[in-house]
N, C-alpha and C positions, 0 to 999 in steps of 0.2 A: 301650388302644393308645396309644402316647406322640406326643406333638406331631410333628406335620412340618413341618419347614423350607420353608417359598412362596416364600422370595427371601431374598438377601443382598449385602449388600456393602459399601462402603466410602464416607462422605459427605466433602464438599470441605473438611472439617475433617482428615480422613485417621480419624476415629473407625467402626469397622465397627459393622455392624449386622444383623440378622435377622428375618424378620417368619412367625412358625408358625403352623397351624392345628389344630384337635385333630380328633376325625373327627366332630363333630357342624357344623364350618365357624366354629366361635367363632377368634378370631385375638389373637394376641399379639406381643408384640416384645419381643427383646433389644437394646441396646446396650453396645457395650465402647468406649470411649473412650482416647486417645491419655494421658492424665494420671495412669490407671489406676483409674479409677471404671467402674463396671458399674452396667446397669438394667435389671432383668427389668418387664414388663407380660406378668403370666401369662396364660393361658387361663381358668384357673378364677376369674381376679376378684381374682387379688389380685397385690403388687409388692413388688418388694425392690429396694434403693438401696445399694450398696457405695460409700464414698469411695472406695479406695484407699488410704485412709491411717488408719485408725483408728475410723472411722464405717460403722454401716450401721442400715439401718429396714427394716422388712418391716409390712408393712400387710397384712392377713388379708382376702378377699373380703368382709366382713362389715364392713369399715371400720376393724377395732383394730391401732392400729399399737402395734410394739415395737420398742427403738431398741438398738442396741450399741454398746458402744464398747471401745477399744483390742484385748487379745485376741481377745474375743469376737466383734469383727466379722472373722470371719474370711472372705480371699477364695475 
């Protein structure tokens, strides 16, 4: 069953944001930010980091992270 949306909206920076639950009650959050940078904080443990501009990192529930750049970090 895929994540549900608990709440969203917009902080005093004008950046949105979103906070899900999976159906066991474990919780996550997204952020989209105003600069065009994005932040997932998954449910299952693990995160992924987009700059917007060329950069991104994904960290596996396990701790390993893997980093992109230029193409590769695609949004």
């Amino acid at each position: 069953m895929p994540d549900q949306i608990t709440s969203q909206g917009t902080n005093s920076q004008g950046n949105s944001y979103d906070t899900r639950a999976d159906s066991s009650g474990t919780t996550g959050y997204h952020y989209s930010n105003t600069d065009g940078s994005y932040y997932y904080s998954n449910t299952n443990g693990s995160t992924y980091y987009n700059s917007g501009d060329g950069y991104a990192q994904y960290t596996s529930s396990s701790g390993d992270s893997k980093s992109y750049y230029g193409s590769d970090a695609k949004k």
